[in-house]
BALO-634467 format. One record per residue: residue in one letter; x, y, z of N, C-alpha, C, O, CB in turn. Coordinates in steps of 0.001 Angstrom, whole numbers, padded with zeros to 6 digits, always signed. Glycine has a CB too. Layout:
AXYZXYZXYZXYZXYZ;...
This chain:
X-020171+023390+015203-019215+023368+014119-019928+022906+012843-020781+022059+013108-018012+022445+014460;X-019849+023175+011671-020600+023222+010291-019857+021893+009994-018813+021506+010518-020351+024694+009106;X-020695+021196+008932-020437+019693+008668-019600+019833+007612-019922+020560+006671-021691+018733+008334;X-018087+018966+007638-017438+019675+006730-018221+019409+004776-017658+020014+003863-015698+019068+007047;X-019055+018793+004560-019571+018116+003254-021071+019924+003219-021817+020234+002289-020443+015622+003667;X-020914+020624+004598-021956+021801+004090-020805+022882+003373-020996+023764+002534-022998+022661+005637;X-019802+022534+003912-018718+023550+003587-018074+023650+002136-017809+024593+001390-017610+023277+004505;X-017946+022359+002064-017263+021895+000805-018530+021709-000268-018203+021637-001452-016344+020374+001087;X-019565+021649-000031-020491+021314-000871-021022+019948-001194-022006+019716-001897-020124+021777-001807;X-020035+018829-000428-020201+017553-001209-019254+016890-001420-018237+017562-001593-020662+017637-002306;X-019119+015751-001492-017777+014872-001684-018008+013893-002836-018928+013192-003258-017370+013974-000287;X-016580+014211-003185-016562+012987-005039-016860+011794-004307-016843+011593-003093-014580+012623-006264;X-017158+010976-005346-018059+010073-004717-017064+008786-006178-017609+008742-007281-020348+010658-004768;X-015697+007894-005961-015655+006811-006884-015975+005848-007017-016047+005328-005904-015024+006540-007110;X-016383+004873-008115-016480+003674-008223-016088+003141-009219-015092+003623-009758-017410+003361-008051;X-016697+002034-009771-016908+001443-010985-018062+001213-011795-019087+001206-011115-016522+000515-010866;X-018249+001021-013025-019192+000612-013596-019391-000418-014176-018342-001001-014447-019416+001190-014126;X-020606-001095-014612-020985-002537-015387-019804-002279-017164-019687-003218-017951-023450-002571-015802;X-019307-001286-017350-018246-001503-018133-016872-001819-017886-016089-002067-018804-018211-000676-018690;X-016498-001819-016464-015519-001678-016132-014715-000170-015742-013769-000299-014965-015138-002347-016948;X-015009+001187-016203-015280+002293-016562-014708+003051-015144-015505+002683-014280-016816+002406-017046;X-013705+003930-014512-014152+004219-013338-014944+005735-013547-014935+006451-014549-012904+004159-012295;X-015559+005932-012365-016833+007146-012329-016543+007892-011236-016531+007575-010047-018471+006615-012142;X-016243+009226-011939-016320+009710-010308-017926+011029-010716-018268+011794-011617-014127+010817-009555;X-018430+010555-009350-019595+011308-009057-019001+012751-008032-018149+012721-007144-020783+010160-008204;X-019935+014145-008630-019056+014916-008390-020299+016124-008420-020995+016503-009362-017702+014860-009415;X-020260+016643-006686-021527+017097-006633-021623+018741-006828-022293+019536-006170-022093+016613-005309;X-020682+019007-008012-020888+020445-008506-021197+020519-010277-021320+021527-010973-019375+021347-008079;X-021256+019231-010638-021374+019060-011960-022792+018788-012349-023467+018387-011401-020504+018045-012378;X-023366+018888-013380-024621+019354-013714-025209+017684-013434-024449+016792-013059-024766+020201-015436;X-026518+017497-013664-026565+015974-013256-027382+015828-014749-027910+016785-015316-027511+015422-011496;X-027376+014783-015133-027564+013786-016583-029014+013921-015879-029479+014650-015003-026591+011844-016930;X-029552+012763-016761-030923+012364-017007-031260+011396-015707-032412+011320-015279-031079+011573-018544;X-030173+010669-015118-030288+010280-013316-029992+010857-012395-029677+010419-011289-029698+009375-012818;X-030067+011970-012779-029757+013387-011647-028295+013163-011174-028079+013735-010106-030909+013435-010011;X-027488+012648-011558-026237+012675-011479-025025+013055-011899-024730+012738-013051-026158+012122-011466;X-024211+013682-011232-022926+014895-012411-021472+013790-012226-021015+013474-011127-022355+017319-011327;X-021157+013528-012983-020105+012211-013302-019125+012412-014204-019336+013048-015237-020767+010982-013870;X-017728+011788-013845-017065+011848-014968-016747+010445-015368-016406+010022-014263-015928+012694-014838;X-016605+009299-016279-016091+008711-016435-014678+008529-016864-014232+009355-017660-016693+008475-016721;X-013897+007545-016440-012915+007369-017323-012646+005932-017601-013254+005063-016975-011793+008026-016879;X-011829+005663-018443-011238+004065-018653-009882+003845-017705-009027+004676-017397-010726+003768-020471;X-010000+002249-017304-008823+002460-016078-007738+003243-016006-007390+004026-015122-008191+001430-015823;X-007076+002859-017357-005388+003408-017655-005632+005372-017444-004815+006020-016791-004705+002823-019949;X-006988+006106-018188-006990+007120-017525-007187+007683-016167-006678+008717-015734-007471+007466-017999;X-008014+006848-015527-007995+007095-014045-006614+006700-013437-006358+007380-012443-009160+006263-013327;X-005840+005966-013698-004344+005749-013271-003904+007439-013744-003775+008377-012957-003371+004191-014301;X-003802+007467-014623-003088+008496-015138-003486+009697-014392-002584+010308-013820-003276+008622-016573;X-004780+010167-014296-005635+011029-013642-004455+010898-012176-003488+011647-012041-007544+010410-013536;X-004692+010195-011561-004397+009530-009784-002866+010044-010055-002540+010808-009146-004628+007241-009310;X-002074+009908-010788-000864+009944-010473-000877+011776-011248-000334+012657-010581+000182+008431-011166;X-001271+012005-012089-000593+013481-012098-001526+014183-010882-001090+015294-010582-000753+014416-013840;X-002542+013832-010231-002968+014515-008882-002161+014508-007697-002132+015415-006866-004122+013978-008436;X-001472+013380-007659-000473+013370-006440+000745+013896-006940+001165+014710-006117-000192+011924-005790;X+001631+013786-008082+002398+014747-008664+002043+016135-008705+003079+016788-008828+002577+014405-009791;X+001180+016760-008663+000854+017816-008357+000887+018307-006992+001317+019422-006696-000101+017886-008808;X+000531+017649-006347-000041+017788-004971+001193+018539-004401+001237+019629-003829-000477+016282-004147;X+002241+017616-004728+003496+017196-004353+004317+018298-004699+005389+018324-004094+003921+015929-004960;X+004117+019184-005479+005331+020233-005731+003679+021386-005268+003415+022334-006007+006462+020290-007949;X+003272+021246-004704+002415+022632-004127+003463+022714-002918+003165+023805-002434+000412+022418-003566;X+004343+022289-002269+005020+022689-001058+004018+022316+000309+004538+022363+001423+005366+024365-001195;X+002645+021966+000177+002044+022023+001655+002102+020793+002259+001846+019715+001724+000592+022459+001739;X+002482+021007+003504+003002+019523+004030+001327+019263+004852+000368+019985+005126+004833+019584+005411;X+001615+018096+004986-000053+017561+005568+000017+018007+006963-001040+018527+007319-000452+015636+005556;X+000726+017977+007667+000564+018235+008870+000678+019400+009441+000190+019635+010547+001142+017618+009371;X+001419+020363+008658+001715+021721+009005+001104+022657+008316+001576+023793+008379+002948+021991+008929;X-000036+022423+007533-000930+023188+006598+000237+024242+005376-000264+024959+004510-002097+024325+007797;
């Protein structure tokens, strides 16, 4: 069976930064000068980000268990 991260290409990768900053590392995006493809945001946008993703999610109709 194929590893699902060969399939998908890679998995976002979040954290934080020494600004406070959250980062998501994101392995289809071009990579900077540390070979890395990133988005930052400031908290209140990553809140914001997080909640219109699950608001979204949420009127696609697909239930988790029944595909």
């Amino acid at each position: 069976m194929a590893d699902v991260k060969d399939l998908i290409g890679g998995f976002l990768e979040v954290g934080c930064n020494e600004h406070d900053e959250i980062v998501i590392n994101h392995p289809d995006l071009k990579p900077d000068e540390n070979g890395v493809g990133h988005i930052v945001f400031l908290p209140h946008q990553a809140r914001n980000l997080g909640k219109n993703i699950v608001d979204s999610s949420a009127e696609t109709g697909y239930h988790e268990l029944g595909g």
